[in-house]
N, C-alpha and C positions, 0 to 999 in steps of 0.2 A: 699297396701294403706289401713288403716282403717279410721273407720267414725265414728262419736260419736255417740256411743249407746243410742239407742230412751229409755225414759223411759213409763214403762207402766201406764197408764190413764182410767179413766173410762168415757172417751170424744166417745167410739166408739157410735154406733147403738144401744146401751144398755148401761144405765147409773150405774153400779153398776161395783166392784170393780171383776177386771180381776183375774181369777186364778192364771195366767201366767205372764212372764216377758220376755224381750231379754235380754241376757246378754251379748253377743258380734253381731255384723254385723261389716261384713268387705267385701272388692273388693278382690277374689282370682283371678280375671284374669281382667283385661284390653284389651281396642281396638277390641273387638269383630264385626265382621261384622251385619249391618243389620239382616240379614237372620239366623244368628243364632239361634240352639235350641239344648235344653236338652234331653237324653234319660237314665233314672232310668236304674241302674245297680241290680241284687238279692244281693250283698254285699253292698249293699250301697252309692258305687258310684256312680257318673255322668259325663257319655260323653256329654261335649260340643262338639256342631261339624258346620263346616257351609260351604262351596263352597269357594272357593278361584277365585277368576277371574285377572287375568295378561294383560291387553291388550296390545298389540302392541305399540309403539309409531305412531302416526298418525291415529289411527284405526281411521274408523267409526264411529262414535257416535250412528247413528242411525241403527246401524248393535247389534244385542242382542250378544254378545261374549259368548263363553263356556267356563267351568270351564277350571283352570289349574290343580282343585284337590283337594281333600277335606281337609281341616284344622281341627285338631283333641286335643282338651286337654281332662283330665282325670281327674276328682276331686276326691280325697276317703272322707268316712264320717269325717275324722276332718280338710278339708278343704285344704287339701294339693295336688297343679298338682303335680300328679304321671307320669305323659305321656302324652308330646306335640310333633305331627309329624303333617308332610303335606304328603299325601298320595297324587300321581301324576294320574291326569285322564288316564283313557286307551287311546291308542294314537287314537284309532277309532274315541273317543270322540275330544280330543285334537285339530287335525288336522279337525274338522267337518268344511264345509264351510256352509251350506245350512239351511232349516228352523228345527230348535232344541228346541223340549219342554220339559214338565214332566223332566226334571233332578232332580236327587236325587241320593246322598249314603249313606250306612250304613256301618259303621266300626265294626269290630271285631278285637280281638288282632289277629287271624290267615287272616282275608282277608280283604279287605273292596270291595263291591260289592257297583257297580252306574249301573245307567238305565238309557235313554233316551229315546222321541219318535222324528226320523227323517223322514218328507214331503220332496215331493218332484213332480213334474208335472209330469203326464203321459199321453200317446195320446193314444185315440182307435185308431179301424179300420177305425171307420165314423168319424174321426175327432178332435172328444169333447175330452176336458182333464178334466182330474182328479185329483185326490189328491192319490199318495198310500202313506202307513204310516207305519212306521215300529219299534217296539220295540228292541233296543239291550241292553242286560243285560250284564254286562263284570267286570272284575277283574282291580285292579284300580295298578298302579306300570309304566305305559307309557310306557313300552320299547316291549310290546305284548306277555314279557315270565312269566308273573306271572298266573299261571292258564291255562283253557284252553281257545281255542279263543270264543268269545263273541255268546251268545247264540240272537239269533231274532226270530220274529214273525211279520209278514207280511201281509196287507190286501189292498185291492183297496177303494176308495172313501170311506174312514170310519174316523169316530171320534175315537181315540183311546188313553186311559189315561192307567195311570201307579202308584202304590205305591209301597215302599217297606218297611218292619219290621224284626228286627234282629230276630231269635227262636234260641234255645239249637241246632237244626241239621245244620241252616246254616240263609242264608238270603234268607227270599222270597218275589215274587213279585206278586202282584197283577195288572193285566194286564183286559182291559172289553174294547169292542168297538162296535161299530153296524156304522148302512148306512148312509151316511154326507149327501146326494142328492136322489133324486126320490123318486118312489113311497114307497118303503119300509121304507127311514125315514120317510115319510108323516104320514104312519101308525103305526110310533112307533113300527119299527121289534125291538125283541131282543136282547140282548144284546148278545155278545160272551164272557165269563168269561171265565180265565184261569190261572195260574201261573206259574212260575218259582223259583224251589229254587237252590242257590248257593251254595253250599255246602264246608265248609272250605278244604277238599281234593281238593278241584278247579274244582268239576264234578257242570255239571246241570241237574237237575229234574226236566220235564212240566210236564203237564195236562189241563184238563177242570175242572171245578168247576159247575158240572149239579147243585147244589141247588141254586145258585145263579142265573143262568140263566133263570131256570126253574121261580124263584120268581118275576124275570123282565117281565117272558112272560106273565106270568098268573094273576098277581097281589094280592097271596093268601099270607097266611101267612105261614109260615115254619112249625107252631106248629098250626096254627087252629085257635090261641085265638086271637082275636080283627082284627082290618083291618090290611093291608100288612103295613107294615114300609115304603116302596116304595111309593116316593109321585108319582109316574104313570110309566108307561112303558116304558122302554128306559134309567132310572137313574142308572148313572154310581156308584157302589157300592164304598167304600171308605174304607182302611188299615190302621191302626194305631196301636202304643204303647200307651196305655196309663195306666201310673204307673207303667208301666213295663208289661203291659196285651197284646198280640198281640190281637186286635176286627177288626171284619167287622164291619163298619156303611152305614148305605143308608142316605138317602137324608130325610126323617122322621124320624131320632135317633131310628131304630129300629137296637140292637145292639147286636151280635156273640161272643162268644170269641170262637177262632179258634187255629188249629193244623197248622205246618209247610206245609199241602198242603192241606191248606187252606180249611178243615173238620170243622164244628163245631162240640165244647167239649162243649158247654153251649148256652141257649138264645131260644129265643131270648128275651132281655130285650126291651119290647116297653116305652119310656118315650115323648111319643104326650103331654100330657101339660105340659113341660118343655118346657121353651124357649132356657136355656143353660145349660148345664152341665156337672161336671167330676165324674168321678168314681172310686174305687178302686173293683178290680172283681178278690177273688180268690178261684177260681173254685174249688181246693180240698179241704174247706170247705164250700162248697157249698151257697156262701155269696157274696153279691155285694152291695156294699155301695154306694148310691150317695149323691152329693150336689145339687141341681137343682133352677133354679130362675121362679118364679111365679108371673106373673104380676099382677096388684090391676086390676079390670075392671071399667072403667070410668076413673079411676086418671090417665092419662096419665104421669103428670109432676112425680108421687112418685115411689121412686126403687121399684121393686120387690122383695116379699119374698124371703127368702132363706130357702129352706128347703130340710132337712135332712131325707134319706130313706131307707131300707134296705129289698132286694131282696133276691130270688133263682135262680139256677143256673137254671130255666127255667121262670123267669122272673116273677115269682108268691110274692107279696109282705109279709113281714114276720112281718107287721104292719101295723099303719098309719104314715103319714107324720110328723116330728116334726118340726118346724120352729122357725131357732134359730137366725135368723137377716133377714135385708134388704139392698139388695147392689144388683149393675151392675151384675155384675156375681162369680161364685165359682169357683177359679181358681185351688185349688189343694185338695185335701184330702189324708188322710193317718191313716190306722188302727197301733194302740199300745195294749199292756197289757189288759191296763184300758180303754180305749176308745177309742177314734176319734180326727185330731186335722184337722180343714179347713183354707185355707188361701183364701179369697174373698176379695173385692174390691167395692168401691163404686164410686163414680164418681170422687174424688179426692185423696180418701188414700187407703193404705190397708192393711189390718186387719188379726186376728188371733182368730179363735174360736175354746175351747175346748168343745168336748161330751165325756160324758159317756157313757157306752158299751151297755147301750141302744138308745144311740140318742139324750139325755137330755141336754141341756147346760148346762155347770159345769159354772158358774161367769158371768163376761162382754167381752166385743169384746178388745183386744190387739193390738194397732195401731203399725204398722210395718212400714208403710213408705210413704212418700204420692207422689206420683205418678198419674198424670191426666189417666183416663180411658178412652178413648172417646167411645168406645162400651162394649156391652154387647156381642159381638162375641170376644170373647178372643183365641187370638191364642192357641191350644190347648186341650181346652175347644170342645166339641161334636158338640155345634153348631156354632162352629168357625172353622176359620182356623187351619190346622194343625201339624201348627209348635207350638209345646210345649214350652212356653218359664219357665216354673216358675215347681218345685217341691217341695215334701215336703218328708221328710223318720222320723220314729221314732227314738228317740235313748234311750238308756237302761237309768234309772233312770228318768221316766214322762219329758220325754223333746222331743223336734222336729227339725230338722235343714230344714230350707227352702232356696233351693236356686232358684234364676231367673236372669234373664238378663234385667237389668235396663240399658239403654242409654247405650250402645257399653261395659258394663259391665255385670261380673257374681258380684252378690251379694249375700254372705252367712249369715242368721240370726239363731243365736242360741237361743234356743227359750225353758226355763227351767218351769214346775210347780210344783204347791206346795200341786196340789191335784190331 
């Protein structure tokens, strides 16, 4: 299905004539679920991917179902699914009857690895029940012989969360829990940080993650410089892709990028007065680009700045801020050649800014689509949820393809300049 090419305008957040143009948008996939998100490929591509749920005839309504399996398309840079499969829950998973959270998978062309965390009641000696909680990580095909049998991890009366992100060696998980009741959660005991990686040979790999831990107990900072990232003791640390970067984030955007067991290679980048933002972070030139949003102080009703920053890979800035609009939030970035191209958002449309390879706006804001924002927590986005809906890649000859998931669709905009 195509859609009529937006023409570009100098109606954006800045009144002057855009560098840039669209020259096609189109729907490359249809009926996408709610839940869907994007994961940047190093070629170019994008795995759409999202849960698939079957219910029963007659289920429950008020019983939360588990997946049947994860649903998979493959977009390559010009726009073409390459590869659409539904990958079948592990039957662990499948057959669960009882309380089921954190689900999530990760596909690879060799495995696709899901996680869950399953509750359940337990009785002491003296009586009291509990809660134990349990992590299984497992190989997804339903029939129990893809892989080996599912790897867990096990703890009494705890809160206990789970991510996972694709690496070159396999998929890992990010696993953190501590005490649900008494006196040890009272006092904010530590976390227990851990992982798991999957390994496309079908083996698993744990450990502990002492830096993490150790930053939940002590509330110090990894490198020394400024206060902990950790808005307090006890915050559960958080796993992400973004733009294809594996990062730890905490709960104050103090942010990692990490190794498949879950080491950090960079960081930490602290960004305390950003209220949202994305990033593109690539560590072997020791360079991390953001977009971040900057509230007015007093003006409630006006968007905040948008502004444009450029880091080291120990989170040391490599300048000052440039601010090159005002909107909701910065939903994608993406380095080229010649510069920088952002896709942000204001409360109604969203837009397209180019920088030069110093940070400078090259023209006006490029209207891409208008689209209601209702927050500044953009899925995706640092101080958002984590489900990535929208990216951006460069493509050879000054141009950028942006794709997202607009209303139960993927939407591709090719997006050309002239400078």
């Amino acid at each position: 299905m195509s859609l009529v090419p937006l023409v570009a305008v100098g109606g954006g957040c800045d009144r002057y004539e855009p560098p840039c143009d669209v020259v096609s948008q189109s729907a490359v996939l249809e009926g996408l679920a709610a839940e869907a998100e994007l994961e940047p490929l190093p070629n170019g591509s994008v795995v759409i991917r999202w849960l698939r749920y079957d219910p029963a005839p007659g289920a429950d309504p008020w019983v939360q179902p588990v997946p049947a399996g994860l649903e998979v398309a493959v977009v390559d840079p010009d726009g073409f699914v390459t590869e659409r499969t539904v990958v079948a829950s592990p039957r662990e998973l499948s057959e669960r009857k009882g309380s089921t959270h954190d689900v999530g998978a990760v596909w690879t062309p060799e495995r696709t690895v899901f996680h869950w965390v399953e509750e359940s009641l337990a009785s002491a000696p003296d009586g009291a029940q509990t809660t134990a909680s349990r992590l299984v990580v497992g190989f997804g095909g339903g029939d129990g012989t893809v892989g080996a049998s599912p790897f867990t991890v096990e703890c009494d009366d705890c809160v206990l969360h789970a991510a996972a992100v694709r690496f070159p060696a396999g998929v890992s998980v990010l696993f953190s829990h501590r005490p649900r009741h008494g006196a040890l959660a009272a006092e904010g005991a530590a976390l227990e940080v851990g992982f798991v990686l999957a390994s496309p040979d079908g083996s698993f790999t744990s450990g502990k993650v002492p830096w993490l831990a150790a930053l939940s107990s002590s509330g110090s900072s990894a490198s020394g410089v400024g206060s902990s990232p950790f808005a307090g003791v006890g915050a559960h640390p958080e796993l992400r892709g973004v733009a294809g970067t594996p990062l730890v984030l905490t709960q104050a955007h103090g942010v990692w990028a990490v190794d498949a067991w879950l080491q950090p290679v960079a960081g930490p980048l602290l960004l305390t007065d950003a209220a949202v933002a994305t990033l593109e972070w690539n560590v072997a030139s020791n360079r991390v680009a953001t977009a971040s949003t900057h509230a007015h102080e007093g003006n409630v009703g006006e968007e905040p700045d948008l502004r444009f920053r450029v880091f080291d890979n120990d989170g040391v800035p490599l300048g000052g801020p440039q601010r090159f609009s005002t909107g909701l939030t910065a939903r994608a970035l993406a380095s080229s050649d010649s510069g920088y191209g952002v896709v942000f958002a204001s409360r109604t449309t969203q837009y397209f800014a180019l920088l030069d390879s110093s940070g400078v706006k090259v023209g006006g804001d490029l209207r891409l689509s208008s689209q209601p924002v209702a927050s500044a927590q953009s899925p995706g986005t640092l101080g958002g949820p984590p489900r990535a809906t929208e990216s951006l890649t460069p493509r050879s000859g000054r141009g950028y393809v942006r794709l997202a998931i607009e209303q139960s669709r993927a939407v591709r905009t090719e997006i050309v300049c002239a400078r």
